[in-house]
Steps between C-alpha positions, in 0.01 A plus 500: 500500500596388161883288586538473079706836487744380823576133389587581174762748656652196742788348307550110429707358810758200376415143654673533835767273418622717229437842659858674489343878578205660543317634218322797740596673793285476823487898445394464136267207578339708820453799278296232246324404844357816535253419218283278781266676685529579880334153608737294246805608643389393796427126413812506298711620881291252728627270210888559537533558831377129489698347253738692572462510900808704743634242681620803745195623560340196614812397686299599839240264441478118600408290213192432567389877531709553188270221320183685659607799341607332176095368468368836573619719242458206246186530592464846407653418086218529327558266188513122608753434192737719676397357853583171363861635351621648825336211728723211278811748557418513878473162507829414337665738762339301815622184322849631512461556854385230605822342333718769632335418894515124439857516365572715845363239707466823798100463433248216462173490290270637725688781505520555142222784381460468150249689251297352229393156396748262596566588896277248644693219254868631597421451876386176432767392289788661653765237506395454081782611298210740295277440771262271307463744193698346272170445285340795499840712513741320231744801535530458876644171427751695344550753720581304820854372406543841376448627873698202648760653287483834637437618077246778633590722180401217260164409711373847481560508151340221392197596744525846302450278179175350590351826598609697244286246278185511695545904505550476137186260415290756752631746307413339122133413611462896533629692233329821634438525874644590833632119529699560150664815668570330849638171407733714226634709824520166699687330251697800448603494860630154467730578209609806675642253787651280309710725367535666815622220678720296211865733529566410170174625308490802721857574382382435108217740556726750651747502235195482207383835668830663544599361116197727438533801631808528394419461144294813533634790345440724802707266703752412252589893449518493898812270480587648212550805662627384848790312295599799312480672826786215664730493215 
């Protein structure tokens, strides 16, 4: 299918630091979605169940199954761009846990189960601050006092940082093609928890959107009315 017609009708999302409300709906931005054909959709859902994975629904599963099943339906994402996107996010998420189990002390490193590249290294290097990766991972170096800390808010955010950029250069290198569409929807996802998990800019958006409907005249007359109704 031609994507031209549905990425002209996705709207520009802010740079995630400056991202106050969302400029489309899910509801708006699934009836875009509807554009892609039958196969599309479903690489853009293995996609964000991915990215987005339900830590409930995996609860059941020991961490090494839940890595198992993590490789398998990466396996089954067609584009390697986007492969590559949700593998790095994957990656950053064992990282945290291996922090999170080291920080416990209940576990050692061969019990740690970790997905992606660095597994073998972080088992190796488990008493290492960044566990050796200092070099090839300049923002873990970062990261790590963050955890000591207990700052879990500001570490996911700026992990959300560094992917929205890759997302965003996947996205730029494809101007018309099913990666353009998913890495939008990905990086819309991130923006959409941001928000959803800073009280204060889900309060801002709340009181943009009620500011707005009741500037409408349908809803104005409403109060209009009910007041005349009280007094």
């Amino acid at each position: 299918m031609s994507y031209y017609t549905l990425v002209t009708a996705l709207p520009d999302l802010p740079a995630l630091a400056k991202c106050r409300q969302m400029p489309i709906s899910r509801i708006a931005l699934d009836r875009r979605l509807t554009m892609l054909s039958e196969e599309d959709l479903q690489q853009l859902k293995r996609a964000e169940s991915l990215y987005y994975f339900d830590a409930q629904q995996l609860e059941g599963l020991s961490d090494q199954r839940r890595v198992y099943q993590w490789q398998y339906q990466l396996n089954e994402i067609e584009s390697e761009q986007i492969r590559q996107c949700i593998q790095e996010r994957l990656e950053w998420q064992s990282l945290l846990a291996a922090m999170r189990q080291r920080q416990q002390g209940d576990k050692g490193p061969e019990q740690f189960y970790g997905f992606g590249r660095w597994t073998t290294r972080i088992r190796q290097h488990w008493q290492e601050p960044t566990f050796g990766l200092e070099t090839a991972l300049p923002l873990l170096a970062e990261l790590q006092p963050l955890m000591q800390k207990g700052a879990a808010g500001e570490v996911e955010h700026q992990i959300n940082q560094t992917l929205w950029q890759q997302l965003l250069r996947v996205e730029r290198s494809h101007h018309f093609a099913l990666e353009t569409v998913i890495c939008f929807v990905l990086r819309w996802g991130l923006a959409e928890k941001q928000i959803r998990n800073d009280a204060d800019l889900a309060l801002e958006a709340f009181d943009t959107m009620a500011k707005g409907l009741i500037a409408t005249p349908t809803i104005r007359e409403h109060i209009a009315s009910a007041f005349e109704e009280l007094s």
